[in-house]
Every structure is written in structure tokens, then in C-alpha cells.
N, C-alpha and C positions, 0 to 999 in steps of 0.2 A: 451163480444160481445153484440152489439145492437140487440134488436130483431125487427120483421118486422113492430112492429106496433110504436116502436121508431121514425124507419128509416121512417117508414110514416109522423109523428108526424112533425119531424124535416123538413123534404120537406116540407109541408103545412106551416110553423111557416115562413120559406126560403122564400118562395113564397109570404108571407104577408110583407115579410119585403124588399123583393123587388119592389112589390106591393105600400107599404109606401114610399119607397125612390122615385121611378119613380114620383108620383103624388108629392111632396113636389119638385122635381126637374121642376115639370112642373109649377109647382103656384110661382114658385122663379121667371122662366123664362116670365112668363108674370106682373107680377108686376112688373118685371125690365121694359119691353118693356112701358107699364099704364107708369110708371114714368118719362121716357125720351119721351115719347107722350105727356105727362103732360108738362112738360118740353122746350118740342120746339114749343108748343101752347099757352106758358104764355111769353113767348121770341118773339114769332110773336106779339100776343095782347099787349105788352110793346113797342113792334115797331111801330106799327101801331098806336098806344095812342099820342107817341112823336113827329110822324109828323102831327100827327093832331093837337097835341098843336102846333108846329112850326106856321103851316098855320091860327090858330087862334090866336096866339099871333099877326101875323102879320095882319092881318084882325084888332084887338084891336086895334093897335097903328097905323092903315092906318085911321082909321075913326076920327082921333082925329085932 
């Protein structure tokens, strides 16, 4: 049988490693969220790039 300062032991050890899990489940979840932020902001700026070239390409070949 465990004695009380085990059973303490083991709670406190419990508790950190709940502790650990919780915060590692939280830095998962926002580096995901960073990523696909990342993500639909390099997708706009590649859009917005294209039709800017569109409208200068057509500007180059009007002036000629």
C-alpha cells in the first residue's frame, strides 16, 4: 500500500503532466490557426499581385 506522501507525490507529478499536456495542446492549436492565417494572406497577396500584373501588362502593350 502507497503511503500518503506517495499518493501526494503522484497527484502533484498528475497535475504537471496534465499541466504539460493542456499547454502543448494550446500552442498546437494556435500555430495551426498562425498557419492557415499565414496561409489565406499569401493566397490574397498572390491574388492581388495577378491582377495587378493583368492591368500592367495591359497598360505595356496599350502604349506601344
Amino acid at each position: 500500500m502507497s503511503s500518503p506522501e506517495d499518493l501526494k507525490q503522484e497527484i502533484e507529478d498528475l497535475k504537471t503532466s496534465q499541466a504539460t499536456q493542456a499547454a502543448a495542446q494550446a500552442g498546437q492549436a494556435s500555430t495551426m490557426a498562425a498557419t492557415q492565417a499565414g496561409t489565406w494572406t499569401t493566397m490574397a497577396a498572390g491574388a492581388v499581385a495577378l491582377i495587378v500584373g493583368f492591368f500592367l501588362g495591359l497598360a505595356i502593350a496599350n502604349s506601344k
